[in-house]
C-alpha positions in Angstrom: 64.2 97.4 77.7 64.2 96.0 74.5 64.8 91.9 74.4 68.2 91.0 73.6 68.8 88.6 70.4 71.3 87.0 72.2 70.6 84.6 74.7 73.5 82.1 73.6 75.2 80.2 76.7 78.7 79.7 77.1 80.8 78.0 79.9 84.0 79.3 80.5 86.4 77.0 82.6 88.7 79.5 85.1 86.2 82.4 84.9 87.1 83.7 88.3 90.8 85.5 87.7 93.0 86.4 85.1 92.5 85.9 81.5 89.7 83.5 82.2 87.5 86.8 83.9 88.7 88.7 81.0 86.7 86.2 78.7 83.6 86.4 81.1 83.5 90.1 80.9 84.2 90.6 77.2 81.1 87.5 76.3 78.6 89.3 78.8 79.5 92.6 77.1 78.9 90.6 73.8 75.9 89.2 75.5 76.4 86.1 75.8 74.8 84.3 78.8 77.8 82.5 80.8 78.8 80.1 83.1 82.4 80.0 84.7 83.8 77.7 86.7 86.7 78.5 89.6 88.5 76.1 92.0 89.8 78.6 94.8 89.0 82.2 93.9 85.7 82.0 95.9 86.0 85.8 96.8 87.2 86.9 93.1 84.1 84.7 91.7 81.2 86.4 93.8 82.6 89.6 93.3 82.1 89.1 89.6 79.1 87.7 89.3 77.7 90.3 91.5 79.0 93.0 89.1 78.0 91.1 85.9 74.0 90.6 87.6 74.6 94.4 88.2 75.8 95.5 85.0 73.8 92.9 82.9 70.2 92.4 84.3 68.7 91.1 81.5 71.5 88.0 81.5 72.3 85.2 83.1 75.5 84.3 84.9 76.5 81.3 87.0 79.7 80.7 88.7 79.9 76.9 89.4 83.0 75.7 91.6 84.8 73.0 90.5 88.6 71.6 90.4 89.2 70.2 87.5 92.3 68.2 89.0 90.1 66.1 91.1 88.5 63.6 88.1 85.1 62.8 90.3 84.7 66.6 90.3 85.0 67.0 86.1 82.8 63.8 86.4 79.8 65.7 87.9 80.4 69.0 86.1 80.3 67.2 83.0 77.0 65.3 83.7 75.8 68.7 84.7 77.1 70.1 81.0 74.8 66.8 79.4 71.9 67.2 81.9 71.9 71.3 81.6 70.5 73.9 79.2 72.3 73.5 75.8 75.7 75.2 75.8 76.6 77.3 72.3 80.0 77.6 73.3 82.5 76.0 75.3 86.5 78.4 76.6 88.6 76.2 78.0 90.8 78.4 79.8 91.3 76.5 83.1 95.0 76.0 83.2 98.1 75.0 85.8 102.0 75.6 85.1 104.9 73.5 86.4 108.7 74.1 86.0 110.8 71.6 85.6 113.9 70.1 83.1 112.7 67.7 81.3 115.2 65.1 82.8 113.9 66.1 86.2 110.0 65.8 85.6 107.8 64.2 88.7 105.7 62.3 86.7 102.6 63.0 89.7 103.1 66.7 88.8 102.9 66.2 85.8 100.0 63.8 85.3 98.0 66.3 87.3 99.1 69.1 85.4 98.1 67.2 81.9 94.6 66.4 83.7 94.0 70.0 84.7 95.4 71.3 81.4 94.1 68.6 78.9 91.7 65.6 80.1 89.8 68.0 82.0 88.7 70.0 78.6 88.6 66.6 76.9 85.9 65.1 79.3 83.9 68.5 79.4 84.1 68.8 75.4 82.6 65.6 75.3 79.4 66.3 77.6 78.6 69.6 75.8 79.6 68.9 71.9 76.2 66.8 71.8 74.0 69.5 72.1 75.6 71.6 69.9 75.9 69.3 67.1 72.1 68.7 67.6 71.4 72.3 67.3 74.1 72.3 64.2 75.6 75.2 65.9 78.7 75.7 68.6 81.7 77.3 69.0 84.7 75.2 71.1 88.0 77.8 72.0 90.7 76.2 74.1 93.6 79.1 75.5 96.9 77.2 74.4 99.9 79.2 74.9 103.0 79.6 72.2 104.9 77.0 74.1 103.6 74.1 72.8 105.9 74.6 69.8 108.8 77.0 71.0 111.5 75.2 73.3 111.4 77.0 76.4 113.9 76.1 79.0 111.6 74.1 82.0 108.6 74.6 80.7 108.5 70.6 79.0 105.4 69.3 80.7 103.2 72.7 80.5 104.5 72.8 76.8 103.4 69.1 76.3 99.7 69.6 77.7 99.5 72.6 75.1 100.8 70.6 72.7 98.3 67.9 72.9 95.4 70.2 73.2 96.6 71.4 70.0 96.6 68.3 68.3 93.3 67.4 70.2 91.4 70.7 68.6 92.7 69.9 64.9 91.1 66.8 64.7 88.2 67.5 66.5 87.5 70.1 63.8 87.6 67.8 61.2 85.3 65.4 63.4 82.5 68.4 63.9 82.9 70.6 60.8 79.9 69.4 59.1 77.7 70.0 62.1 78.2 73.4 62.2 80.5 73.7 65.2 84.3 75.1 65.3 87.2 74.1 67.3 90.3 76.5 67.3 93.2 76.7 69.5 94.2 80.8 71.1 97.7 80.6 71.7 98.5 84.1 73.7 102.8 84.7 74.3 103.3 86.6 77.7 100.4 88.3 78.8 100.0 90.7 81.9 98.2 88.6 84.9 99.2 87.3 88.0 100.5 83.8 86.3 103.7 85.9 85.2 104.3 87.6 88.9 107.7 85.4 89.3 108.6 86.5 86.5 108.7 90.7 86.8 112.4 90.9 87.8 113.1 89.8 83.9 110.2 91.6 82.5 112.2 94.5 80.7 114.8 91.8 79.3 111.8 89.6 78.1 109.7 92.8 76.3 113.1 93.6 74.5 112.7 90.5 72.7 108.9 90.5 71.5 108.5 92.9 68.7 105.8 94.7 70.0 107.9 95.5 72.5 105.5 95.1 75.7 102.8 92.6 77.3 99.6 91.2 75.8 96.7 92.9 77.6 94.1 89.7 79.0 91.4 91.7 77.3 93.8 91.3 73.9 93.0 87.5 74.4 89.2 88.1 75.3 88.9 89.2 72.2 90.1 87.0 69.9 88.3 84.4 72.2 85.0 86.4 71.7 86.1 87.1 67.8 85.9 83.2 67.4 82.4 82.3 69.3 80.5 84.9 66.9 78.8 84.0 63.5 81.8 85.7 61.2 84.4 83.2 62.4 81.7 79.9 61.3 84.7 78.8 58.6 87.2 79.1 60.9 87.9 75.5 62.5 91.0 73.8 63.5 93.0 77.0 63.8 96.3 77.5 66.2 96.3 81.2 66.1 99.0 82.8 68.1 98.4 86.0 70.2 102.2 87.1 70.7 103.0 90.0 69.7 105.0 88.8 66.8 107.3 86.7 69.3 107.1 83.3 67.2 107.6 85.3 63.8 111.0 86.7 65.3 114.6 84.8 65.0 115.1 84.1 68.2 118.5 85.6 68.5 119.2 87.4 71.6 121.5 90.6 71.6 
């Protein structure tokens, strides 16, 4: 077998369901060496790093378990990030939801929510950015959601952690830009995983609203994701780029 001219490492936060193992499948099939972290999908984790050491022999794939609301647990994962092999990308994907008007917000909730969400990718950034601006190369992806800037009835404190890890991304870019490494924000509208399951009885009411008419597709936001960690997307920094289906380009008038 010929030796692969890959051998890039990226860490994925929330590899082990959903979107997040969507990501992990689409870099290994890119090539990409990967590490994934999971908090309680122990059995969804092993099951796909078994198939990824199956399908991808010549890689490497490492599922560390970690849960990034716990700080002394982001703690060691990030002195792991500074003590580790350097990292060439970094997918923040790890992400919590919590309903609630914003006049009825429980400010716990929501502080854990905003450390899951946002500090979490804040403290990790931190530990692996180093090495990449050494090596003048590195790609940073955070999956934001559409929220952060259209009012959605309960959604206040998810929206606000998007929000900031918007904000957070934009002038990071501007921070790292000369150093060679990118920070861009993925902000998917619905998309078909588990997260939305509460959601089904409305589903056919919601499509009739997005102009594509249907879903996102997780693998739809694994590539973009994928799109943005490769050398063609090097002068593209500090970008919200929305994944929606044309939901935010639509008047949101409702028939």
């Amino acid at each position: 077998m010929a030796e692969r001219s890959n051998k890039k490492l990226v860490l994925v936060t929330g590899g082990g369901r959903g979107i997040g193992e969507q990501i992990v499948r689409t870099l290994a099939s890119a090539e990409y060496d990967v590490a994934f972290t999971y908090r309680s999908a122990t059995a969804e984790a092993d099951a796909l790093s078994r198939d990824l050491h199956e399908r991808y022999p010549a890689q490497t794939f490492t599922s560390l378990r970690a849960d990034l609301a716990v700080r002394e647990e982001v703690e060691a994962l990030a002195t792991d990030l500074a003590d580790g092999p350097e990292l060439y990308g970094f997918v923040h994907n790890a992400g919590a939801s919590y309903d609630a008007l914003g006049a009825m917000i429980d400010q716990a909730r929501a502080e854990e929510l905003m450390q899951v969400n946002f500090w979490s990718m804040t403290r990790l950034i931190k530990a692996a950015v180093r090495s990449m601006i050494r090596a003048k190369s590195g790609r940073i992806v955070g999956i934001g959601s559409i929220t952060a800037h259209q009012g959605a009835q309960g959604n206040a404190t998810y929206a606000a952690t998007k929000g900031a890890m918007a904000s957070y991304m934009k002038t990071l870019a501007v921070e790292i830009a000369r150093k060679g490494v990118t920070a861009n924000v993925v902000a998917p509208g619905y998309v078909d995983t588990e997260m939305l399951a509460p959601y089904r009885s409305n589903r056919e009411a919601v499509e009739k609203q997005i102009p594509a008419g249907r879903f996102a597709g997780a693998d739809e936001i694994a590539s973009l994701v994928c799109y943005l960690l490769a050398p063609e997307a090097a002068y593209i920094t500090g970008a919200e780029i929305p994944i929606d289906g044309g939901l935010t380009a639509a008047i949101g008038i409702k028939n």
